[in-house]
Backbone as a chain_set.jsonl record, in Angstrom:
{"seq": "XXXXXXXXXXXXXXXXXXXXXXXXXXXXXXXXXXXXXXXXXXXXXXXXXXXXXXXXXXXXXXXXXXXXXXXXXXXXXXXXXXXXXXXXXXXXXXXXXXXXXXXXXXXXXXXXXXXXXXXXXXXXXXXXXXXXXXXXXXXXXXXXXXXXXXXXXXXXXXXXXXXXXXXXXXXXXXXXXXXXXXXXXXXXXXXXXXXXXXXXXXXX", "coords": {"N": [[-18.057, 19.514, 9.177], [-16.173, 16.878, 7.459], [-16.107, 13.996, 6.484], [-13.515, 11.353, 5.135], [-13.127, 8.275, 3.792], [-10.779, 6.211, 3.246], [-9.56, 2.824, 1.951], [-7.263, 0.887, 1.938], [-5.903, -1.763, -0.193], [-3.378, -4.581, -0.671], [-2.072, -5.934, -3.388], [-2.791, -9.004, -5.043], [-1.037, -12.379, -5.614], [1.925, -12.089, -6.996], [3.676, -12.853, -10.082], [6.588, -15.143, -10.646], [7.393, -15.699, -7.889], [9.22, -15.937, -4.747], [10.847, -13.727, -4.478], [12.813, -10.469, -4.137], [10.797, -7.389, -5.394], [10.194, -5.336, -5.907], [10.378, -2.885, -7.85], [10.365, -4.149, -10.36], [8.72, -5.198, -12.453], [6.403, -7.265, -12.383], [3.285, -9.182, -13.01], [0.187, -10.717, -12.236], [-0.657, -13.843, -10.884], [-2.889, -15.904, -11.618], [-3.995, -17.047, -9.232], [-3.837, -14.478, -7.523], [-5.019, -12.922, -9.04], [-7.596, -13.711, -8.433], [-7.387, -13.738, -5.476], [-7.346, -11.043, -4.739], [-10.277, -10.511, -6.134], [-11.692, -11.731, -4.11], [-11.277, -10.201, -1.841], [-12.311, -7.912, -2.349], [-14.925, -8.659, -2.45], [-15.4, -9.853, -0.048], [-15.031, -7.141, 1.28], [-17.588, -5.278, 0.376], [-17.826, -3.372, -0.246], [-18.813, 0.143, -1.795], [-16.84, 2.288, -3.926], [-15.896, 5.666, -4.809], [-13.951, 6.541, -6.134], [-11.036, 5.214, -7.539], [-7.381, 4.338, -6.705], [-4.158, 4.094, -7.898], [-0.648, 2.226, -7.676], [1.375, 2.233, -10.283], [2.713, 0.234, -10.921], [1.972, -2.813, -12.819], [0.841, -5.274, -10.821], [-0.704, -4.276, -9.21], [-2.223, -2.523, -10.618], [-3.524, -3.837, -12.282], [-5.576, -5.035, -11.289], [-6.91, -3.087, -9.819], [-7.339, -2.276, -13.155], [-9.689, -4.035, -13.576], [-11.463, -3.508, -11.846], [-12.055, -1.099, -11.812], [-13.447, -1.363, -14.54], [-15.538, -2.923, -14.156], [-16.934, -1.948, -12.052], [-17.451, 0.088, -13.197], [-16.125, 2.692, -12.367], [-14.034, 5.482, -11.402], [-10.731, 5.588, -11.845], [-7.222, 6.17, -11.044], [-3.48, 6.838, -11.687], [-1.184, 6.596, -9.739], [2.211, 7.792, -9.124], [3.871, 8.03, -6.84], [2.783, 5.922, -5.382], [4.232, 3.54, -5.616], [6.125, 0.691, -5.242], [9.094, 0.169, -2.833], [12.54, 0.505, -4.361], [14.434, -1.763, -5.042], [17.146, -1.728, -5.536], [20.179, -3.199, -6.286], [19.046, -5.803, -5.682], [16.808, -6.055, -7.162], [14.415, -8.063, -8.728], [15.838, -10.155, -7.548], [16.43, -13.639, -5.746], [14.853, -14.071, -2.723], [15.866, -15.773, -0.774], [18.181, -16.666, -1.627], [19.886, -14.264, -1.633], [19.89, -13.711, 0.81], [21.54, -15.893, 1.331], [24.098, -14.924, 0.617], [24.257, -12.19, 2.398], [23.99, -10.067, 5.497], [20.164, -9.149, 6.192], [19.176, -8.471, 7.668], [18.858, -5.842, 8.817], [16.343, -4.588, 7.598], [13.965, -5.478, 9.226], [15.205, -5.204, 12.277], [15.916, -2.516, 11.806], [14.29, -0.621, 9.865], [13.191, 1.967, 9.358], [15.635, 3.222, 8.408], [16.415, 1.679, 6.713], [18.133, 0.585, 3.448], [18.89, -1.197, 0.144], [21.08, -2.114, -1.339], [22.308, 0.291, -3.831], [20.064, 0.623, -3.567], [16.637, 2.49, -3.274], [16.328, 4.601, -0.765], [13.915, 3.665, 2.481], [13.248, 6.113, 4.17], [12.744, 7.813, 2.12], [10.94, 6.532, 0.757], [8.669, 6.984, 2.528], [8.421, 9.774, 2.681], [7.553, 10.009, -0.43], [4.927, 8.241, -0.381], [3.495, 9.69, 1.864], [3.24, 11.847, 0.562], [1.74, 11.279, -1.932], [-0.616, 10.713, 0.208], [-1.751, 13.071, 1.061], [-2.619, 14.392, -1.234], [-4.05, 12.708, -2.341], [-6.419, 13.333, 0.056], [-6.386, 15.767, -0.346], [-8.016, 15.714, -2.977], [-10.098, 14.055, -2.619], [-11.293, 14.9, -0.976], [-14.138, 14.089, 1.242], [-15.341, 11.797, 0.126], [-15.272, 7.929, -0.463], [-12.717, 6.047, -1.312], [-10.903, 3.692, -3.085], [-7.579, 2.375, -2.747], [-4.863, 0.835, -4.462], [-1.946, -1.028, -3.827], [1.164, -1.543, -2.173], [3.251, -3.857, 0.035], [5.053, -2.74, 1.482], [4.507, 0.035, 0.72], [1.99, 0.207, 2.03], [3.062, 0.118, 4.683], [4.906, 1.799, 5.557], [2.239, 4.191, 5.699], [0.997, 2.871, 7.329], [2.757, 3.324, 9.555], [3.268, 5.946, 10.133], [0.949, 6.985, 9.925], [-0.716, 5.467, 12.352], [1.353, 5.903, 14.227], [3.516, 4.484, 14.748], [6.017, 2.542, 16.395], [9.519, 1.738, 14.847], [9.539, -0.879, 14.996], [6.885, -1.845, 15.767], [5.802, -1.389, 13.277], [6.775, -3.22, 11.541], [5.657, -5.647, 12.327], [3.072, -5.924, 11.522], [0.768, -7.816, 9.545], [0.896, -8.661, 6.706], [-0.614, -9.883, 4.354], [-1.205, -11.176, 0.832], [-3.459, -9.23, -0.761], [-4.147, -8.584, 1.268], [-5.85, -5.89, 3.64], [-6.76, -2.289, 4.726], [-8.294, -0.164, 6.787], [-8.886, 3.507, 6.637], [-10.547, 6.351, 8.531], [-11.264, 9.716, 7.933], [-10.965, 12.785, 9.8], [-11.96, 16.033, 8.811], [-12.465, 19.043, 10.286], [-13.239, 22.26, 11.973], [-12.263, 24.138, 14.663], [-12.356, 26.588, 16.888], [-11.664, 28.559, 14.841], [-9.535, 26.902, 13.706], [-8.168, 24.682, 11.55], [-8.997, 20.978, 11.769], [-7.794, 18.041, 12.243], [-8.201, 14.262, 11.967], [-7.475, 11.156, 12.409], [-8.09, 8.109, 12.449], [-8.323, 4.494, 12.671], [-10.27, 2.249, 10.7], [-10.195, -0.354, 10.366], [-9.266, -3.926, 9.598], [-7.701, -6.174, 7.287], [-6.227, -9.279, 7.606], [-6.177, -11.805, 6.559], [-5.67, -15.08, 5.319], [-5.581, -15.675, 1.76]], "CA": [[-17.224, 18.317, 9.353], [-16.157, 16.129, 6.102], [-15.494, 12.551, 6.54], [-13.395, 10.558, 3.859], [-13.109, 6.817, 3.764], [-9.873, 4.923, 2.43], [-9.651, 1.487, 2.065], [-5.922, 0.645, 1.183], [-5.072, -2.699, -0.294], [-2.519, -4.904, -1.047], [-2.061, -6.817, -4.791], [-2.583, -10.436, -4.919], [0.188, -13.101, -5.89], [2.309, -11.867, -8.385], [4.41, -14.321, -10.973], [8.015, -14.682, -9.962], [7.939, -16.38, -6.565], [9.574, -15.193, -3.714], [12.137, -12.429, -4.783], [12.988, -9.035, -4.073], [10.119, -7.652, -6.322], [10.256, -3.709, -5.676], [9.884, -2.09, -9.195], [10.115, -5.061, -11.094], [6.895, -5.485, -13.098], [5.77, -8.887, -12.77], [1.789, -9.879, -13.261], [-0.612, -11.519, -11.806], [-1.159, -14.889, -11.089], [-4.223, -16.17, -11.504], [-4.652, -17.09, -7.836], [-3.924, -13.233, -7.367], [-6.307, -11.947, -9.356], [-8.527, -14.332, -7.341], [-7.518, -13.21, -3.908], [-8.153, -9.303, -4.833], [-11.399, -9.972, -6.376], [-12.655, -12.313, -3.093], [-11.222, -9.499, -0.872], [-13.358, -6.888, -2.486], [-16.447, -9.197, -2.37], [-15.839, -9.311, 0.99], [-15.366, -5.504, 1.784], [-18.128, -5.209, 0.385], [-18.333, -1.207, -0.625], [-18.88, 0.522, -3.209], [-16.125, 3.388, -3.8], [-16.485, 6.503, -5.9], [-12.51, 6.588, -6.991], [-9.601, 4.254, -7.478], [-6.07, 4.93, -6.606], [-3.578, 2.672, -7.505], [0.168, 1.942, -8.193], [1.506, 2.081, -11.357], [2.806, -1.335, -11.336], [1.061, -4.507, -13.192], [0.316, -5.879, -10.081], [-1.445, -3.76, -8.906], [-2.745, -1.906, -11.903], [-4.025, -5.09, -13.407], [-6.421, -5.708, -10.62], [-7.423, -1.95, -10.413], [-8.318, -1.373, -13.772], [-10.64, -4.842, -13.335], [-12.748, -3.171, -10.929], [-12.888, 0.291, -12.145], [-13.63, -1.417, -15.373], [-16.787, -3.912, -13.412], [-18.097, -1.297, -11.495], [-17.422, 1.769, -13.784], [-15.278, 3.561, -11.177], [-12.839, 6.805, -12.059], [-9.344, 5.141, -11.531], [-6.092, 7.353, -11.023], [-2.706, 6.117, -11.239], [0.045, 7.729, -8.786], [3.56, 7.007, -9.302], [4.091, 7.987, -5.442], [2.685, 4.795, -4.179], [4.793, 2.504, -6.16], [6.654, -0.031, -4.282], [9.998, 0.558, -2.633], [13.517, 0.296, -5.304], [15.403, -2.865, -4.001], [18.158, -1.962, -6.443], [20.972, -4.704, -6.899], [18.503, -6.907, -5.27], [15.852, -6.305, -7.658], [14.422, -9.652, -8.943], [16.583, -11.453, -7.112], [15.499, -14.75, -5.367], [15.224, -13.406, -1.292], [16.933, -16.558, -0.055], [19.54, -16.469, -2.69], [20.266, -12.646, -0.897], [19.945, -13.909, 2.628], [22.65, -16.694, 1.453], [25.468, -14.272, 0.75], [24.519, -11.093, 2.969], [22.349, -9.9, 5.986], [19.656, -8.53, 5.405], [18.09, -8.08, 9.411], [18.48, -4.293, 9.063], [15.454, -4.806, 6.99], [13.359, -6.072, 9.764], [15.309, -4.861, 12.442], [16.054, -0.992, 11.942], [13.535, -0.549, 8.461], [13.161, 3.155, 8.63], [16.946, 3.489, 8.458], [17.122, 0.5, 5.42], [18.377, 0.946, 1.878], [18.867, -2.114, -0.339], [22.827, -1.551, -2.612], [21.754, 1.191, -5.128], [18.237, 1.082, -3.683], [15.669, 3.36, -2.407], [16.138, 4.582, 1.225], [13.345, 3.659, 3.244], [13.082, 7.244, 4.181], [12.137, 8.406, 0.683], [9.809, 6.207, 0.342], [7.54, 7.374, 3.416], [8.345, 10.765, 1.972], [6.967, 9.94, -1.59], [3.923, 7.84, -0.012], [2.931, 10.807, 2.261], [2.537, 13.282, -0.596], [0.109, 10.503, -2.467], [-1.862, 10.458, 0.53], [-2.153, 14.3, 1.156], [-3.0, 14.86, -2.754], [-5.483, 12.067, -2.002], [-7.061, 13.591, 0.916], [-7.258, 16.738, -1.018], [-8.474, 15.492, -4.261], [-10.948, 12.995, -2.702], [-12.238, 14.56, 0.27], [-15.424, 13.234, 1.815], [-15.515, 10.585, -0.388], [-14.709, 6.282, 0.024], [-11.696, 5.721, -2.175], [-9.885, 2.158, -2.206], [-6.009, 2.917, -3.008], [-4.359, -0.021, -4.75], [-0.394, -0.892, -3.514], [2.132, -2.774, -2.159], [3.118, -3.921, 1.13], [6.064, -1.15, 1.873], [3.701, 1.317, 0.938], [1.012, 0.505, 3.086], [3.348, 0.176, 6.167], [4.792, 3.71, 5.346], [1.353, 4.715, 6.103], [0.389, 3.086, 9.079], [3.514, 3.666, 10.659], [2.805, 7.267, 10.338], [-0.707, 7.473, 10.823], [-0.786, 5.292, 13.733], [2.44, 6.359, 15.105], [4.152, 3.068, 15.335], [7.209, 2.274, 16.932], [9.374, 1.081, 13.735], [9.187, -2.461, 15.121], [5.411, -1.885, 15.749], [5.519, -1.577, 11.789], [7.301, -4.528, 11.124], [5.049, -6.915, 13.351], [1.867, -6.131, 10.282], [0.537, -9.154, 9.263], [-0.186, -8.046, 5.047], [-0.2, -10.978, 3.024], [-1.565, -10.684, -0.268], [-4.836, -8.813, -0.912], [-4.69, -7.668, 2.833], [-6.567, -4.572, 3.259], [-6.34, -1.328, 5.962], [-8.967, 1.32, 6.547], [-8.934, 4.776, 7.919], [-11.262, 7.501, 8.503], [-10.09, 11.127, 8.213], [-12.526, 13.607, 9.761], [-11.735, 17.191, 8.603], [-13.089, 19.875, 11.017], [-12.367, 23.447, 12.796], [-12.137, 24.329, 15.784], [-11.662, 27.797, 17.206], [-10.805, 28.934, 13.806], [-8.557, 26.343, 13.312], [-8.588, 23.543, 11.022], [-8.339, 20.133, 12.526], [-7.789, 16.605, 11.19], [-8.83, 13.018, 12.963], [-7.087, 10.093, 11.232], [-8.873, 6.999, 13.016], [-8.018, 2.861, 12.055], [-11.471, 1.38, 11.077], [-10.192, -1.733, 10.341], [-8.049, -4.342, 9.478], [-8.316, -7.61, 7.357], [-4.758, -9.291, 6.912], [-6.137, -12.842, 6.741], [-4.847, -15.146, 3.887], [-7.156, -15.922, 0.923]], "C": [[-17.336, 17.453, 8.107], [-14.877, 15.23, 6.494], [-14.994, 11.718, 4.667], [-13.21, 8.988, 4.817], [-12.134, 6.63, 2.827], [-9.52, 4.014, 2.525], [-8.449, 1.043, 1.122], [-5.47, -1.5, 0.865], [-4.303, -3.129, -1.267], [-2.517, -5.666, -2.688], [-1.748, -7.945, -4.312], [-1.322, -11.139, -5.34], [0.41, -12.857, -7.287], [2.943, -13.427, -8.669], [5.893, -14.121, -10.647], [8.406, -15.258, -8.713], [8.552, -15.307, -5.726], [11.037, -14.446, -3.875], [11.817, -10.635, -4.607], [12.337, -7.691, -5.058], [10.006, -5.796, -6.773], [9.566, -3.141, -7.543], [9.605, -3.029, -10.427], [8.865, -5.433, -11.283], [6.177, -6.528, -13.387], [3.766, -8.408, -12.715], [1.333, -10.309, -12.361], [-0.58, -12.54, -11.5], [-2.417, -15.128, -11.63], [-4.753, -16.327, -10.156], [-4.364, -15.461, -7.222], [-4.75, -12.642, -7.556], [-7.429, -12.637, -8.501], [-8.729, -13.923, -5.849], [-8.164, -11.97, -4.022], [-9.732, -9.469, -5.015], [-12.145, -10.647, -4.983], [-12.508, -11.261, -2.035], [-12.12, -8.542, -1.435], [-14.609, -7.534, -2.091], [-16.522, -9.089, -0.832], [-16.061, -8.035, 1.674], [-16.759, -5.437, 1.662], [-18.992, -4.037, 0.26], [-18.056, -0.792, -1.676], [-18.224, 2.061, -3.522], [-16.481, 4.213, -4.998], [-15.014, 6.777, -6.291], [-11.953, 5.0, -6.277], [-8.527, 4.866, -7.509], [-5.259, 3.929, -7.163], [-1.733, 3.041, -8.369], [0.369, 1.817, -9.029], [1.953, 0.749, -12.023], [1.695, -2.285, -11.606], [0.091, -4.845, -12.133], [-0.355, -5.448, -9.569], [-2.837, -2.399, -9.685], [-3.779, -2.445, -12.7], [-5.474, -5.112, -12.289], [-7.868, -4.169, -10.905], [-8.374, -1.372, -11.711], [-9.536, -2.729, -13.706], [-11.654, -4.02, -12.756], [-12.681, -2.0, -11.449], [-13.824, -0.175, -13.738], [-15.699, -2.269, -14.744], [-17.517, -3.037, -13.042], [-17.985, 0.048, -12.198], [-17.584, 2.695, -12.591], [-14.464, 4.385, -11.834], [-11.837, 6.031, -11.585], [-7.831, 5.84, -12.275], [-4.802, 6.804, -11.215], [-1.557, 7.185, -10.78], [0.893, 7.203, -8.645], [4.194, 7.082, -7.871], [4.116, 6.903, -4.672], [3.479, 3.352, -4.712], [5.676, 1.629, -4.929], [8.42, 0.198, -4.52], [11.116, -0.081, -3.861], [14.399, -0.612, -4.578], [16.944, -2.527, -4.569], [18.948, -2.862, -6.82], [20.202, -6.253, -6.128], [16.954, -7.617, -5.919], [15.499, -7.267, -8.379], [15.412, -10.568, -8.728], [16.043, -12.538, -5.802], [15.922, -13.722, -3.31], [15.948, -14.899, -0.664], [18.284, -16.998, -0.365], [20.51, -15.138, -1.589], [20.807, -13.083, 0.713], [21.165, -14.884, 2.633], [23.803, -16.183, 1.673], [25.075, -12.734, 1.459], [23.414, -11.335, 3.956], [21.538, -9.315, 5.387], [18.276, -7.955, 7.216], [17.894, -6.824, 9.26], [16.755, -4.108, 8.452], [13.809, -4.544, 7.822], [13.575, -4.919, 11.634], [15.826, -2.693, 13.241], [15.255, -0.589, 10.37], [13.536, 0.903, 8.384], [14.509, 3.582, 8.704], [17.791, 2.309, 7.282], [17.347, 1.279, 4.241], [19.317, -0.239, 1.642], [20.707, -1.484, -1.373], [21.976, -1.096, -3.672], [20.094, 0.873, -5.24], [18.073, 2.181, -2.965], [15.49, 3.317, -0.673], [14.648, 4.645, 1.654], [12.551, 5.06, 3.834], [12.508, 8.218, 3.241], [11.302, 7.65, 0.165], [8.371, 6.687, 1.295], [8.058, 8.736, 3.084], [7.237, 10.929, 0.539], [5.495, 9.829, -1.417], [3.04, 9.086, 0.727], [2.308, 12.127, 1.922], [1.52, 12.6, -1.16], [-0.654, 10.508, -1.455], [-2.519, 11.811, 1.089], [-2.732, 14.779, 0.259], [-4.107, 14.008, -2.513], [-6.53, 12.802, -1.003], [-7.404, 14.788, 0.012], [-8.129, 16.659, -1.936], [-9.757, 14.812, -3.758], [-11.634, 13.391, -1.418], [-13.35, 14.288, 0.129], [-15.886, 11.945, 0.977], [-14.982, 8.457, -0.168], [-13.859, 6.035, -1.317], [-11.118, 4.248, -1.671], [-8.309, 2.657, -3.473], [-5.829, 1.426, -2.979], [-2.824, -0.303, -4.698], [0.024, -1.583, -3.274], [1.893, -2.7, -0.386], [3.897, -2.574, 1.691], [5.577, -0.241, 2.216], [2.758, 1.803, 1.982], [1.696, 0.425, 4.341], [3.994, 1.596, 6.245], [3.861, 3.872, 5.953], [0.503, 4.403, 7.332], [1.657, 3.466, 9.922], [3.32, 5.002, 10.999], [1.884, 7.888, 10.506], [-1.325, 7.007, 11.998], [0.492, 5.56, 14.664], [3.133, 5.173, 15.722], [5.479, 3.181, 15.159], [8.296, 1.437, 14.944], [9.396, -0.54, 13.732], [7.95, -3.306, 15.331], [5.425, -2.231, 14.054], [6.101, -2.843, 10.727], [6.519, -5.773, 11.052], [3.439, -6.652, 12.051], [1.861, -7.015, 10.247], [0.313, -8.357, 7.93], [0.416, -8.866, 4.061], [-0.309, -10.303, 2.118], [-2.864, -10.813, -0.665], [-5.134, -8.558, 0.381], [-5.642, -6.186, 2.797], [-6.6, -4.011, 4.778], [-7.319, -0.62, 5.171], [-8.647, 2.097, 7.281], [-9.694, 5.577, 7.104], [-10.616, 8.632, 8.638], [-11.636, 12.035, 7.983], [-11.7, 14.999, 9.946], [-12.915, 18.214, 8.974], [-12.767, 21.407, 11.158], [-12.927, 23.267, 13.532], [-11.443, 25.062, 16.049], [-11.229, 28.977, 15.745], [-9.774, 28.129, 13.097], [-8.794, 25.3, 12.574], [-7.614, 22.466, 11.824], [-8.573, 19.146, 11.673], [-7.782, 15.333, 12.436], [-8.304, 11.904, 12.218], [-7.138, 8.572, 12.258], [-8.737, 5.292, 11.805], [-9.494, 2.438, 11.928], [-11.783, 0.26, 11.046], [-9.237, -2.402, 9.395], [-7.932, -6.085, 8.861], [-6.959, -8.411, 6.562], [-5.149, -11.661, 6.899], [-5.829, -13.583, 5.24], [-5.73, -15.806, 3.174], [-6.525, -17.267, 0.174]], "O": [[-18.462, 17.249, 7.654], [-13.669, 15.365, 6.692], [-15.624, 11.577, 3.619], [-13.182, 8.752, 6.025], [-12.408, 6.816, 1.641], [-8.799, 4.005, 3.523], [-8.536, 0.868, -0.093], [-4.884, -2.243, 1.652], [-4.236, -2.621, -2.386], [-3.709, -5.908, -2.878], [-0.864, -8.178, -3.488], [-0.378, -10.355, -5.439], [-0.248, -13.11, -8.296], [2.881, -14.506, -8.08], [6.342, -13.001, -10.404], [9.597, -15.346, -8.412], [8.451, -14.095, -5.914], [12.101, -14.757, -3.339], [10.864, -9.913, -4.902], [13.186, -6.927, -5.517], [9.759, -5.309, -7.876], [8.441, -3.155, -8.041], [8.8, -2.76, -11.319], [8.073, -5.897, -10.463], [5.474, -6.725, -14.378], [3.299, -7.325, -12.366], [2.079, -10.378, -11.384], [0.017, -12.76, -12.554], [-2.93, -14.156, -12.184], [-5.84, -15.828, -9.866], [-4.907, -15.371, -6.121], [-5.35, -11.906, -6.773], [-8.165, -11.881, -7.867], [-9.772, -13.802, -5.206], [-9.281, -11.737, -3.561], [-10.496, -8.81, -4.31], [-13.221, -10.122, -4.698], [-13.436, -11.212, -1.228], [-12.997, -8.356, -0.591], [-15.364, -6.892, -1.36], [-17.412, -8.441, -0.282], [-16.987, -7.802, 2.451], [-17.37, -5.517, 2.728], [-20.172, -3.767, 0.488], [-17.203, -1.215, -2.455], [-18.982, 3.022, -3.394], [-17.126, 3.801, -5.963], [-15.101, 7.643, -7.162], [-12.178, 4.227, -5.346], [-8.429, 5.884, -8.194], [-5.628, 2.778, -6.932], [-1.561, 3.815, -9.311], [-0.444, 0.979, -9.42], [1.716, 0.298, -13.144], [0.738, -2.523, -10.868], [-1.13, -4.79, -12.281], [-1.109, -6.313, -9.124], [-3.829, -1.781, -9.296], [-4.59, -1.922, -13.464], [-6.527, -5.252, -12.912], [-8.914, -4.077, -11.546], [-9.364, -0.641, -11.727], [-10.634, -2.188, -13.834], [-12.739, -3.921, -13.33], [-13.867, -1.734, -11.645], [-14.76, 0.545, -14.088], [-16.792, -1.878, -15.154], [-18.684, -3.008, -13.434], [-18.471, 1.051, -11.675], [-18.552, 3.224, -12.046], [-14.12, 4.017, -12.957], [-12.206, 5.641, -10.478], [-7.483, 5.969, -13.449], [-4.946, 5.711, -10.666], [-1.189, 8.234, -11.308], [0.836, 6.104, -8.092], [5.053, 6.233, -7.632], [4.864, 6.656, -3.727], [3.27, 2.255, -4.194], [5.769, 2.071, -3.783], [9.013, 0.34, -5.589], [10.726, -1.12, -4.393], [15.043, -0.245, -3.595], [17.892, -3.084, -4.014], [18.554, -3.512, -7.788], [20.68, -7.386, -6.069], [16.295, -8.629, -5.68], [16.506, -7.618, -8.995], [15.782, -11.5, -9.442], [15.255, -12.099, -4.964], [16.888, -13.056, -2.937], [16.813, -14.604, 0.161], [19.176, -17.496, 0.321], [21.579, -15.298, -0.999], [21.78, -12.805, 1.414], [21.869, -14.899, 3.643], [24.57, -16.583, 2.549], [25.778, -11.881, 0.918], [22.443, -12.085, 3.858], [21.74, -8.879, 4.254], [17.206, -7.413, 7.491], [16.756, -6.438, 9.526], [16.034, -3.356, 9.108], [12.863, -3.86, 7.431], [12.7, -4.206, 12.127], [15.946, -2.075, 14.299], [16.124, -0.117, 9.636], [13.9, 1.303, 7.278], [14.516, 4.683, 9.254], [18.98, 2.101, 7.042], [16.877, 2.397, 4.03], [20.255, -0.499, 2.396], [21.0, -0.391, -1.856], [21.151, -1.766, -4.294], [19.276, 0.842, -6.159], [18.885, 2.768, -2.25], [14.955, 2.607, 0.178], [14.032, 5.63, 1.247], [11.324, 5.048, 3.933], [11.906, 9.244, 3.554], [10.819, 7.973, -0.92], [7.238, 6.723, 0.817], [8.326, 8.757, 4.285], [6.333, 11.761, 0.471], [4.72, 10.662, -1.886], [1.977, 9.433, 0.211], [1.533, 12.954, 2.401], [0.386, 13.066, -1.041], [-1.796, 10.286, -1.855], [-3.666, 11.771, 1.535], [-3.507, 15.686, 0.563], [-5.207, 14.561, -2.466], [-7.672, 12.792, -1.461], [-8.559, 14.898, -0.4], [-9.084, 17.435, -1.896], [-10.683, 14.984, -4.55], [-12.369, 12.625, -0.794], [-13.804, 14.184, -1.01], [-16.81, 11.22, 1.345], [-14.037, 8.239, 0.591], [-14.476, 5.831, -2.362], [-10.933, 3.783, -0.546], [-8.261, 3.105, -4.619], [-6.27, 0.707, -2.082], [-2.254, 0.239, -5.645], [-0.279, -2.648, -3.812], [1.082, -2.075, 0.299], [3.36, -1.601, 2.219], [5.707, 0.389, 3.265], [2.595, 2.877, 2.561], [0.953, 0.669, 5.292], [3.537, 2.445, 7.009], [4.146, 3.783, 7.148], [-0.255, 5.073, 8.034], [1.451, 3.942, 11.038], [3.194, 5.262, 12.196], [1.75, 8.994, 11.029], [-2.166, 7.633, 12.643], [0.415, 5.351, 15.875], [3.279, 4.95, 16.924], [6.077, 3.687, 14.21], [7.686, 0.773, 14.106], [9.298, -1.274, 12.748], [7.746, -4.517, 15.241], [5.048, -3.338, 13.669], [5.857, -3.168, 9.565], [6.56, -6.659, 10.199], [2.809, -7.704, 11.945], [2.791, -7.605, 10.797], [-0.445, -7.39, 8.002], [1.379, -8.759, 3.302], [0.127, -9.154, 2.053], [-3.457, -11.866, -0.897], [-6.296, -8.311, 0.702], [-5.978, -5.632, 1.75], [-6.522, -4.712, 5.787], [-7.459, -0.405, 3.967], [-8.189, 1.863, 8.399], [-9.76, 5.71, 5.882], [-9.58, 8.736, 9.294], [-12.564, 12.138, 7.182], [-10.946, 15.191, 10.9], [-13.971, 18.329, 8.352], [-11.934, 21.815, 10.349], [-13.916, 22.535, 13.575], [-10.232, 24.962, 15.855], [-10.575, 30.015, 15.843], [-9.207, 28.528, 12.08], [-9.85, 24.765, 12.912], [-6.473, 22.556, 12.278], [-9.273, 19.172, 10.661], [-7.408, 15.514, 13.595], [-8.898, 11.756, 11.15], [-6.089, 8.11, 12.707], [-8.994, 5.144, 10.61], [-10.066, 2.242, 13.001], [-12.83, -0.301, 11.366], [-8.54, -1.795, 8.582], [-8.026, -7.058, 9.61], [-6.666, -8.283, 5.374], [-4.333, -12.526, 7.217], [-5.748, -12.933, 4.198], [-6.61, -16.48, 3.708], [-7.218, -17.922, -0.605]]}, "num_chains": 1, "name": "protein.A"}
């Protein structure tokens, strides 16, 4: 039996305010980089890889800590955050002025943004980073660095949530999601265990 540990979180407050932020490569704040590093202090574990998004925002924080605790850190273009397309850096209440935008909220694994990324291909993309992870990293405690999108991709599909279950997340910024994945057999067969160990969406 070979247990891994991943500890998925979110990037602190980027620069840019509240817009449609998908591929667009904004930075840090400073109170960003602040939230990430108080959410690690609290975790409070000490991982033997880094995963992380190729974007700034999440890149920036990443190589911080692989750089602090001299950690291996990977970057996977899989977990990038969803393509808003004609909505990309654009202000979200600007958007909400001249269109809906409920499907969003309402029907999400059935969204796609004008000349964005369906919803659907992104929990496609995400699902291969976390199978290549599981292979690459079994039995080990990895923390995977991302967005919000990404990480609801992955609980919706590893806890099997309704897509309005996956909506209702709470994941500010610098939230964080664990799961255990216990790789077994049985009978001959190989089995897999993908268990929530916890959940810290409070705001820093």
């Amino acid at each position: 039996m070979i247990t891994t540990y991943i500890d998925i979180i979110r990037h602190g407050e980027p620069v840019g305010g509240r817009v449609f932020r998908g591929r667009t490569d904004h930075c840090l704040t400073e109170r960003g980089s602040q939230q990430f590093q108080q959410r690690i202090e609290r975790l409070g574990q000490r991982w033997q890889h880094i995963v992380s998004s190729p974007l700034l925002r999440c890149k920036q924080s990443a190589q911080w800590l692989a750089n602090t605790q001299n950690i291996p850190l990977s970057i996977e273009a899989n977990l990038a955050e969803i393509h808003f397309g004609e909505w990309e850096n654009q202000l979200v209440d600007a958007v909400m002025a001249e269109q809906s935008i409920s499907q969003m909220w309402q029907d999400p694994m059935n969204f796609c943004a004008p000349q964005g990324e369906p919803t659907a291909a992104l929990q496609q993309r995400v699902l291969v980073a976390w199978q290549q992870l599981l292979k690459t990293h079994q039995g080990q405690r990895v923390l995977v660095v991302t967005h919000g999108g990404v990480i609801r991709m992955l609980a919706q599909h590893l806890l099997e949530l309704t897509a309005n279950g996956m909506s209702k997340l709470s994941l500010p910024y610098a939230a964080v999601i664990s799961f255990k994945v216990i790789d077994s057999e049985y009978e001959g067969q190989a089995q897999q265990w993908v268990s929530l160990e916890g959940m810290d969406g409070t705001e820093l």
